[in-house]
PDB file of N, CA, C and O in Angstrom, chain B, residues numbered from 101:
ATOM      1  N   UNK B 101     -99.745 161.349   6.222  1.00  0.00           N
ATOM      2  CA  UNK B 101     -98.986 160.419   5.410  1.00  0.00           C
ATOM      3  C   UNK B 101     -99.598 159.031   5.533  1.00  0.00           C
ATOM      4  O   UNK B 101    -100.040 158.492   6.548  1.00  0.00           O
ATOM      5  N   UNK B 102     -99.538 158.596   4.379  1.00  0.00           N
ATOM      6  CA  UNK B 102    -101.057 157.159   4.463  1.00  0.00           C
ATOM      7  C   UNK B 102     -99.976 155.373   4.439  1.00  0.00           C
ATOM      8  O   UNK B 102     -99.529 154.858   3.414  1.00  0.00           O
ATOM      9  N   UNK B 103     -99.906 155.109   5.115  1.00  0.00           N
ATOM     10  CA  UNK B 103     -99.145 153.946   4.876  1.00  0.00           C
ATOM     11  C   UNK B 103     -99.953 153.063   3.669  1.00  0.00           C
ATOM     12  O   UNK B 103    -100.925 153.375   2.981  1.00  0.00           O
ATOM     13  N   UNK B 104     -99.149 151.854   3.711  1.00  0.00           N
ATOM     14  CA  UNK B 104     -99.306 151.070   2.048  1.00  0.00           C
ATOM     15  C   UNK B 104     -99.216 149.702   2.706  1.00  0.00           C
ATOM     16  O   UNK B 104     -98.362 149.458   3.558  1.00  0.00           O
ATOM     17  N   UNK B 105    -100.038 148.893   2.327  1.00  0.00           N
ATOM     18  CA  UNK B 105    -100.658 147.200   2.248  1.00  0.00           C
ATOM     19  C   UNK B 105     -99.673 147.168   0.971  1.00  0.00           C
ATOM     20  O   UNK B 105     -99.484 147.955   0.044  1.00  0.00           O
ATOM     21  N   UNK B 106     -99.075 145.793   1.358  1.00  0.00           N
ATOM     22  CA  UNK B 106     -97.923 145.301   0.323  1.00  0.00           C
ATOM     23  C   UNK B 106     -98.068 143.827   0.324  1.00  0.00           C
ATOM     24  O   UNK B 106     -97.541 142.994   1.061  1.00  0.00           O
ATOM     25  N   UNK B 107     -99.153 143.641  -0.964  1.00  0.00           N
ATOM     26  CA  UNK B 107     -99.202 141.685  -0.713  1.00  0.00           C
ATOM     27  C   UNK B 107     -97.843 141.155  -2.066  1.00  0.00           C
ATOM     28  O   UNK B 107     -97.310 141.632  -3.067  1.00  0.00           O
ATOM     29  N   UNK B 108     -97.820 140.218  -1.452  1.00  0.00           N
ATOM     30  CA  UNK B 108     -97.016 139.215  -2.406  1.00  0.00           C
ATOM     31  C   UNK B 108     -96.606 138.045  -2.099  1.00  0.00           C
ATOM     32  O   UNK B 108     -96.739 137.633  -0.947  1.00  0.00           O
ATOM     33  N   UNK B 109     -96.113 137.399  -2.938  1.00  0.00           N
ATOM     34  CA  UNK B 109     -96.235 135.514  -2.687  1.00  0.00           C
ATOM     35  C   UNK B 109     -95.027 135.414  -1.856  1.00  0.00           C
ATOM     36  O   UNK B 109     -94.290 136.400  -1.889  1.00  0.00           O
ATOM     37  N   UNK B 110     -94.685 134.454  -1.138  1.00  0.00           N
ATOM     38  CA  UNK B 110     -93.604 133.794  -0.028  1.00  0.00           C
ATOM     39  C   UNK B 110     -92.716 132.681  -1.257  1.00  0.00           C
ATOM     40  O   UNK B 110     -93.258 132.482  -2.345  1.00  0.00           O
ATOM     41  N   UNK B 111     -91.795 132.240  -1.038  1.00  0.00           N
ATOM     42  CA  UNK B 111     -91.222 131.143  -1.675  1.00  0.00           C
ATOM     43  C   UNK B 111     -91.812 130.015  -1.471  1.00  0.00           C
ATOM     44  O   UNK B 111     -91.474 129.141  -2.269  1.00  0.00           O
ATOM     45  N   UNK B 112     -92.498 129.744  -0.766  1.00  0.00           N
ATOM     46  CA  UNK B 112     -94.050 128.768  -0.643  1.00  0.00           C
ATOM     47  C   UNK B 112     -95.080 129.046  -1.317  1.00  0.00           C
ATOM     48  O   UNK B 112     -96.142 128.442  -1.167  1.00  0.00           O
ATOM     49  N   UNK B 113     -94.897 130.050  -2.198  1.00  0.00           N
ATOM     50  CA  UNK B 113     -96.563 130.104  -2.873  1.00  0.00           C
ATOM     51  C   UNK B 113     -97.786 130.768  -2.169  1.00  0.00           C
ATOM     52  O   UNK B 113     -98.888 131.044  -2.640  1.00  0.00           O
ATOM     53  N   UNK B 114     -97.224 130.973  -0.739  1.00  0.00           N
ATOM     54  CA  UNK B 114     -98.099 131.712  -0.168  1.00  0.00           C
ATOM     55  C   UNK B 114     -98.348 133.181  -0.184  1.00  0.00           C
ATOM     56  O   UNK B 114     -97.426 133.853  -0.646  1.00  0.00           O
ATOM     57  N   UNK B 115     -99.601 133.930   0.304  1.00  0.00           N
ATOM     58  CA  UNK B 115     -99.692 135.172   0.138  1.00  0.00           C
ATOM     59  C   UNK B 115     -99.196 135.657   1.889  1.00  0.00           C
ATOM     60  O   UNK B 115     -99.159 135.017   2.940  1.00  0.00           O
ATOM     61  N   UNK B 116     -98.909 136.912   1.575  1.00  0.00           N
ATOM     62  CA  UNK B 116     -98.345 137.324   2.950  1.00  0.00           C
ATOM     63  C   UNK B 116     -98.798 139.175   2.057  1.00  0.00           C
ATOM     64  O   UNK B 116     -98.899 139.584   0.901  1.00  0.00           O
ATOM     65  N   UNK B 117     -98.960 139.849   3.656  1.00  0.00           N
ATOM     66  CA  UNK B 117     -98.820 141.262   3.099  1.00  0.00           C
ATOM     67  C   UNK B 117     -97.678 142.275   4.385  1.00  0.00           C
ATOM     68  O   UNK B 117     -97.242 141.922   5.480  1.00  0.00           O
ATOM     69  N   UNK B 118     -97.589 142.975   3.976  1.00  0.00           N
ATOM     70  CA  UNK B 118     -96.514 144.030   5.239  1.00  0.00           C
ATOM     71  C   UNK B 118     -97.477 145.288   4.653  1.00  0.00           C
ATOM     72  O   UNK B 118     -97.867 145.639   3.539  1.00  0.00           O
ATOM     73  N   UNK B 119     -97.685 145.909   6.462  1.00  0.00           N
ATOM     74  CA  UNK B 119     -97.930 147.177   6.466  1.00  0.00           C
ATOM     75  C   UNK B 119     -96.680 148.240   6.401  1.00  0.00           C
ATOM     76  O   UNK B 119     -95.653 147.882   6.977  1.00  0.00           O
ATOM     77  N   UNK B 120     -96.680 149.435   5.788  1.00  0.00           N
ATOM     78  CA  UNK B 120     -95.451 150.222   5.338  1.00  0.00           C
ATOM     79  C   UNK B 120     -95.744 151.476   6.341  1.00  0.00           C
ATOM     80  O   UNK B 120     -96.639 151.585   7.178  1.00  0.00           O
ATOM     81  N   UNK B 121     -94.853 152.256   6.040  1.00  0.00           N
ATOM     82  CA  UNK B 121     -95.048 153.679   6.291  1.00  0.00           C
ATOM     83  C   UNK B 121     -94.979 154.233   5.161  1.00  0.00           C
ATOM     84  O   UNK B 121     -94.736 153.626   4.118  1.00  0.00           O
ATOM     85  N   UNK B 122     -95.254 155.849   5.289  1.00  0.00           N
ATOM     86  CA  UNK B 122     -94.949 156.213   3.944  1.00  0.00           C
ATOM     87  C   UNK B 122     -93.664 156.256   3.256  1.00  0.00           C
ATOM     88  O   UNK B 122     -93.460 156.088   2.054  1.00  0.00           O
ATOM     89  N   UNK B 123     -93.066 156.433   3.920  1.00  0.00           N
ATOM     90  CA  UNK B 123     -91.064 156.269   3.848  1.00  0.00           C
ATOM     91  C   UNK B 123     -91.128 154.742   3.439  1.00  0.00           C
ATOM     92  O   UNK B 123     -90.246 154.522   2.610  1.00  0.00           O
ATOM     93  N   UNK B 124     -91.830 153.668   3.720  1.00  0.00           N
ATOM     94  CA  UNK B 124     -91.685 152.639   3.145  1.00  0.00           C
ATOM     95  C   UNK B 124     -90.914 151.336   4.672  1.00  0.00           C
ATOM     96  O   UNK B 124     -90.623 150.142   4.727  1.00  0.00           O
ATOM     97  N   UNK B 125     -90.901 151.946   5.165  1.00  0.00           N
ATOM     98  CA  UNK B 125     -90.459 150.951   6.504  1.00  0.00           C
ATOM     99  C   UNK B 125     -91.526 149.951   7.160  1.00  0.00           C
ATOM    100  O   UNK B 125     -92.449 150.248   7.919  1.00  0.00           O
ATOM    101  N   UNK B 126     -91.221 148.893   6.752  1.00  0.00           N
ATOM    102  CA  UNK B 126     -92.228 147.904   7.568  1.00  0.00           C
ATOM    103  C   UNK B 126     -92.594 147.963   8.456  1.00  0.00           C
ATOM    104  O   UNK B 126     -91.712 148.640   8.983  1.00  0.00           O
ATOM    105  N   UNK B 127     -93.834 147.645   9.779  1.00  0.00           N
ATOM    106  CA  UNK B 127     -94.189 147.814  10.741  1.00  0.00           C
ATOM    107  C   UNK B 127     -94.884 147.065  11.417  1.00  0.00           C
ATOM    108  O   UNK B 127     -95.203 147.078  12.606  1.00  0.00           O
ATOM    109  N   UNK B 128     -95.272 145.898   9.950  1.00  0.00           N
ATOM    110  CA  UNK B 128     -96.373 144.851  10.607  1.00  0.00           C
ATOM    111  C   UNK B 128     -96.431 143.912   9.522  1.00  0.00           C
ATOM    112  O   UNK B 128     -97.005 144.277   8.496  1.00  0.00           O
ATOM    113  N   UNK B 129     -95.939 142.776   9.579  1.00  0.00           N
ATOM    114  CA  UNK B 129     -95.742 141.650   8.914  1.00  0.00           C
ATOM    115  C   UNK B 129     -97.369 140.655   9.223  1.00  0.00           C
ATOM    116  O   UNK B 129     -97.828 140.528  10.358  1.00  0.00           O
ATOM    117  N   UNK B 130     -98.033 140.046   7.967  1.00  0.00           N
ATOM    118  CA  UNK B 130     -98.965 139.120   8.283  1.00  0.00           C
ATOM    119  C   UNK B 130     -98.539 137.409   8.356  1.00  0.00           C
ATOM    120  O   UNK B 130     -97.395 137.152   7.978  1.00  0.00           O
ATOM    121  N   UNK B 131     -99.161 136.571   8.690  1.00  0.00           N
ATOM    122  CA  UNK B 131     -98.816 135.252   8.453  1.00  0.00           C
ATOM    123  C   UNK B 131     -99.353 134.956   7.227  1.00  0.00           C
ATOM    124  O   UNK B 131     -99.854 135.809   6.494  1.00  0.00           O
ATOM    125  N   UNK B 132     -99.256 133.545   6.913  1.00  0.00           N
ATOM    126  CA  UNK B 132     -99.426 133.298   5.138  1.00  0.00           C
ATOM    127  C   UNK B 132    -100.626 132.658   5.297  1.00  0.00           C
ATOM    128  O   UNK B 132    -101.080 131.863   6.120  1.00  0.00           O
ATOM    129  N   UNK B 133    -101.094 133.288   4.143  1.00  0.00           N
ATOM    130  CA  UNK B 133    -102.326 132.512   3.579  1.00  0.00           C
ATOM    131  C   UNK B 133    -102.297 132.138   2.443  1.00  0.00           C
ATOM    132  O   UNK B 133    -101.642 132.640   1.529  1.00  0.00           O
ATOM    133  N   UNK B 134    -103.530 130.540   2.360  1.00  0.00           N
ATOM    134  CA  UNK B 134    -103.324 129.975   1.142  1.00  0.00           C
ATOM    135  C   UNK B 134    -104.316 130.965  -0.020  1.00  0.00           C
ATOM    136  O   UNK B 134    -104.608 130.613  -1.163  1.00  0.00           O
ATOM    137  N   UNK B 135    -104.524 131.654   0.335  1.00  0.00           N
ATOM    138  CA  UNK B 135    -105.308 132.488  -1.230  1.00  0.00           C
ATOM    139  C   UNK B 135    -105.560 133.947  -1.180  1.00  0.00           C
ATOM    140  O   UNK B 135    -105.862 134.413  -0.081  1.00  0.00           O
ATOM    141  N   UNK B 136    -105.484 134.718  -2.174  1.00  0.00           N
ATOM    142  CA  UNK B 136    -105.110 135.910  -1.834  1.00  0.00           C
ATOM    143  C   UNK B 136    -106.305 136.498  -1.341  1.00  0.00           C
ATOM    144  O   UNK B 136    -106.286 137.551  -0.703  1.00  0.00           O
ATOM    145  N   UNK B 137    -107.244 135.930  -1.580  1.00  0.00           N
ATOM    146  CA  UNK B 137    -108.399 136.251  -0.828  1.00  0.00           C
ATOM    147  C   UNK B 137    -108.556 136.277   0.624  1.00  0.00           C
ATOM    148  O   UNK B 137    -109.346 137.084   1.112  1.00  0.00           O
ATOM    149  N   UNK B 138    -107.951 135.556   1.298  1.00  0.00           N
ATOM    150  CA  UNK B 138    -107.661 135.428   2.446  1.00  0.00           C
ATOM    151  C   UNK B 138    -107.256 136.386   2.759  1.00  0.00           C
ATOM    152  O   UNK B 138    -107.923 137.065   3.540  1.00  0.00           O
ATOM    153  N   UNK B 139    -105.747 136.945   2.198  1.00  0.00           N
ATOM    154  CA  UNK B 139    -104.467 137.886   3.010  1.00  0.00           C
ATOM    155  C   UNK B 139    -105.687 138.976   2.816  1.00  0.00           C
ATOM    156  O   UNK B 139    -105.642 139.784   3.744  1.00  0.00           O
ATOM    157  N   UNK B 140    -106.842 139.270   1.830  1.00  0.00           N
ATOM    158  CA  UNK B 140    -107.205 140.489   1.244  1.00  0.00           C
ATOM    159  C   UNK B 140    -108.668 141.083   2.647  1.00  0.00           C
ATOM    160  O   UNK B 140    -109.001 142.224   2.968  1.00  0.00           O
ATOM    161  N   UNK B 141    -109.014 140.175   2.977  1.00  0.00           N
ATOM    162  CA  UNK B 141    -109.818 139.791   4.101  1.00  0.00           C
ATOM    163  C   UNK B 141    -109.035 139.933   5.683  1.00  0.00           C
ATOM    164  O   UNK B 141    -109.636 140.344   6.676  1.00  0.00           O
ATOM    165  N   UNK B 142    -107.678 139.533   5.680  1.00  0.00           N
ATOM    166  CA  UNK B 142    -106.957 139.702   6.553  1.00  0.00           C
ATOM    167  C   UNK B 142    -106.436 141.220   6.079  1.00  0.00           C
ATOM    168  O   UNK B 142    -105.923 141.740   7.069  1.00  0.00           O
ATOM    169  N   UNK B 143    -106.396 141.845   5.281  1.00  0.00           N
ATOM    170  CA  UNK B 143    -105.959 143.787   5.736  1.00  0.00           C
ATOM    171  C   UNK B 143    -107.562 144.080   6.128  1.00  0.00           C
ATOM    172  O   UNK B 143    -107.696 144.742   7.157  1.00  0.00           O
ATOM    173  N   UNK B 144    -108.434 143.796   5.647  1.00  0.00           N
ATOM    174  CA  UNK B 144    -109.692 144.712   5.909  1.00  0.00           C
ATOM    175  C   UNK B 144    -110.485 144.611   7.792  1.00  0.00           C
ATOM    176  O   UNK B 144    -111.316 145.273   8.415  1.00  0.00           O
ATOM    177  N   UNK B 145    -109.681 143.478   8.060  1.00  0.00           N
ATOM    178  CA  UNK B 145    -109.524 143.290   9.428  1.00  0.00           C
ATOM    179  C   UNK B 145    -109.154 143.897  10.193  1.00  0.00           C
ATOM    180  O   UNK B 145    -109.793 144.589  10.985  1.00  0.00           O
ATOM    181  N   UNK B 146    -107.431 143.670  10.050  1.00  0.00           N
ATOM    182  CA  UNK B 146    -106.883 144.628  10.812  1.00  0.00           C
ATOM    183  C   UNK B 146    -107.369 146.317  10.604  1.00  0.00           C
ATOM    184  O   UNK B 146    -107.511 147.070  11.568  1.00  0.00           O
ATOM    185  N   UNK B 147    -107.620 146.801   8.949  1.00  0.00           N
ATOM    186  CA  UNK B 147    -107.914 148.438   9.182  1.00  0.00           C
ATOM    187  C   UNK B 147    -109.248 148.314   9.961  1.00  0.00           C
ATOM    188  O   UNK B 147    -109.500 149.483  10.251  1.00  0.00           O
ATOM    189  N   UNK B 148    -110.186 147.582  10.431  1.00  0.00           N
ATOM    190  CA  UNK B 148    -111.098 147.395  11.038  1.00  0.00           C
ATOM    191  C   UNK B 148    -110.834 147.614  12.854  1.00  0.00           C
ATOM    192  O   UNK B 148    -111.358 148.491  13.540  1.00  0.00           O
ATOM    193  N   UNK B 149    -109.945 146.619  13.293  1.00  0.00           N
ATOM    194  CA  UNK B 149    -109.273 146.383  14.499  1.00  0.00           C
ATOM    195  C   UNK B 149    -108.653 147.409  14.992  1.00  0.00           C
ATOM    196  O   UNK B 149    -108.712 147.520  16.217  1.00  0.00           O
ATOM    197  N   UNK B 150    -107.818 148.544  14.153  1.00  0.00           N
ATOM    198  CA  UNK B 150    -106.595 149.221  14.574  1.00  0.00           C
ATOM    199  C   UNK B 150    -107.393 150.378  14.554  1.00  0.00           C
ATOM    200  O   UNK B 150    -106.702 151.282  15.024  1.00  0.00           O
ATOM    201  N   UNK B 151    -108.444 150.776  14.260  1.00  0.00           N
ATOM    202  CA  UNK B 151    -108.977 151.643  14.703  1.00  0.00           C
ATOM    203  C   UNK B 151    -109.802 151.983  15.489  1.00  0.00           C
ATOM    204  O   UNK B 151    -110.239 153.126  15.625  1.00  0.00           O
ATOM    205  N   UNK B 152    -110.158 150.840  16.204  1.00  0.00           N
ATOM    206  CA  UNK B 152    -110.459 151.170  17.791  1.00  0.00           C
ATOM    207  C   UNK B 152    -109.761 150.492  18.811  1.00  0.00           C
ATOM    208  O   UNK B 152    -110.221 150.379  19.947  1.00  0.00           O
ATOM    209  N   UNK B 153    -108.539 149.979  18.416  1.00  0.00           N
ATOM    210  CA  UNK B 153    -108.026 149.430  19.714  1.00  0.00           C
ATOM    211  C   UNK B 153    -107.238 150.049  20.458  1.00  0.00           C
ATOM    212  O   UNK B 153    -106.489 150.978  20.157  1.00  0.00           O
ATOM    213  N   UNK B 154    -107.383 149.573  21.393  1.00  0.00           N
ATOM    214  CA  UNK B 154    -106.089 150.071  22.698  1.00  0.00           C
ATOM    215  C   UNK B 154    -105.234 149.612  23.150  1.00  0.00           C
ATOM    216  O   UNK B 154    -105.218 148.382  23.193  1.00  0.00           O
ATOM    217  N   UNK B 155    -104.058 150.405  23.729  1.00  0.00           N
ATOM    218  CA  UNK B 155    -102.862 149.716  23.446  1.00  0.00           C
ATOM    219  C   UNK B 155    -102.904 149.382  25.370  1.00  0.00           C
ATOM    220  O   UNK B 155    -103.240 150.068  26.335  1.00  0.00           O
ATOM    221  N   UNK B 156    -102.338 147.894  25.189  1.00  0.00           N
ATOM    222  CA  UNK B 156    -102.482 147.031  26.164  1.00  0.00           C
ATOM    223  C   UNK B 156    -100.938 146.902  26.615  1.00  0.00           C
ATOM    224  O   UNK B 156    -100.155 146.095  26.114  1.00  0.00           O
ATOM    225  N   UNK B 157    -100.533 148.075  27.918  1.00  0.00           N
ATOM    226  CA  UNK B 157     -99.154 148.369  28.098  1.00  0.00           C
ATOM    227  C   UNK B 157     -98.884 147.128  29.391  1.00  0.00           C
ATOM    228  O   UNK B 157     -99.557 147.307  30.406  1.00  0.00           O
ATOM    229  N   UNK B 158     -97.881 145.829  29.381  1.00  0.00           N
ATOM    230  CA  UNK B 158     -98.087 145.260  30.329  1.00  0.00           C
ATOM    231  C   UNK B 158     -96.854 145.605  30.660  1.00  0.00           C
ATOM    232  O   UNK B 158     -96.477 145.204  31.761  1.00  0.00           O
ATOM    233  N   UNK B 159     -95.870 146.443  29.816  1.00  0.00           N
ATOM    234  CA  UNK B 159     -94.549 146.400  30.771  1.00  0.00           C
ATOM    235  C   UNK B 159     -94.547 147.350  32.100  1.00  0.00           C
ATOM    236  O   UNK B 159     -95.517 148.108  32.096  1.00  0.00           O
ATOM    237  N   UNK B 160     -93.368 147.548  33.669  1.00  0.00           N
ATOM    238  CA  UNK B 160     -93.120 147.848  34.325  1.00  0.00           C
ATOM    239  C   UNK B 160     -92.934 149.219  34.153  1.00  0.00           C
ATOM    240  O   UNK B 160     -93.468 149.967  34.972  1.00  0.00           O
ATOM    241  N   UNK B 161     -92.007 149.878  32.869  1.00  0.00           N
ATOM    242  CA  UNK B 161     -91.759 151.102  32.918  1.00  0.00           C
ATOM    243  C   UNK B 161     -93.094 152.288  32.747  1.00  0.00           C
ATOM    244  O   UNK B 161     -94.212 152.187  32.241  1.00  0.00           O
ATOM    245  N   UNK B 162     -92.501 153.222  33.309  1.00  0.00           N
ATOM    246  CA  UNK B 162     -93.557 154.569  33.094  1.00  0.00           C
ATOM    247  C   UNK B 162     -93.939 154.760  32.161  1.00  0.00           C
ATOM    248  O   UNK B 162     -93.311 154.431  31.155  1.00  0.00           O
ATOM    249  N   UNK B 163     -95.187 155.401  32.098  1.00  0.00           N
ATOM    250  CA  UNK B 163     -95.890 155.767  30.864  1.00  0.00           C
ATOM    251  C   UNK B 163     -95.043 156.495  29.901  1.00  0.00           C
ATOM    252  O   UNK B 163     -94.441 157.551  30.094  1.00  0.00           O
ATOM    253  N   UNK B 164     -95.107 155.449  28.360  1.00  0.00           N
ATOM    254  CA  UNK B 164     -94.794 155.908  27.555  1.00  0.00           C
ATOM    255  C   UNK B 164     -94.665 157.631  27.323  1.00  0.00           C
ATOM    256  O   UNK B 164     -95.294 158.290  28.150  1.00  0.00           O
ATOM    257  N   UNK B 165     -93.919 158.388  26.292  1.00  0.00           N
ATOM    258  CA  UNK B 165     -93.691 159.675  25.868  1.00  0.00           C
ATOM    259  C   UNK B 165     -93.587 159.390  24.340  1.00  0.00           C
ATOM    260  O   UNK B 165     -92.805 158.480  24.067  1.00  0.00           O
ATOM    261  N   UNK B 166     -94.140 159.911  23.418  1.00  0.00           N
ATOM    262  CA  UNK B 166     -94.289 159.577  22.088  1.00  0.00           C
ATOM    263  C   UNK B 166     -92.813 160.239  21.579  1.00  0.00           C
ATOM    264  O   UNK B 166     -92.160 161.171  22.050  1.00  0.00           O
ATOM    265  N   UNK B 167     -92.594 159.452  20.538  1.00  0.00           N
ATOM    266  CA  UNK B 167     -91.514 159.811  19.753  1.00  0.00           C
ATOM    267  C   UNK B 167     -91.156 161.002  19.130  1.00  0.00           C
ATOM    268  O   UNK B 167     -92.166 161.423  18.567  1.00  0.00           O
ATOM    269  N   UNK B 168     -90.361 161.635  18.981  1.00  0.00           N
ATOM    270  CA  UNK B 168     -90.613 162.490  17.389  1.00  0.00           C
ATOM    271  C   UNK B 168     -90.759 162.195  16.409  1.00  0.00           C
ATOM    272  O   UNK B 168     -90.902 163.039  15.525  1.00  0.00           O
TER     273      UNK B 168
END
């Protein structure tokens, strides 16, 4: 199931995008940029980033157990 890049303007005129799920639930909000070129440069980043990073667990509790 492929999540969805969702750009659109802020009440400032700015561009902003949210990463979705496929159900459509947000998961990752961007900050604003002044041109959509920017926000468009900022997804090709992150799909760049999120596929090799690692998740940096600093809390106390035991290792995570994935969800259903």
């Amino acid at each position: 199931m492929a999540g969805r890049f969702i750009v659109t303007h802020d009440a400032d005129g700015m561009f902003r995008f949210a990463l979705t799920t496929a159900a459509g639930e947000v998961v990752a909000t961007s900050e604003a940029y002044g041109q959509k070129g920017a926000a468009m440069n900022g997804i090709d980043s992150l799909r760049e980033l999120a596929t090799d990073a690692i998740v940096d667990d600093r809390t106390t509790s035991p290792a995570p157990t994935h969800a259903d």
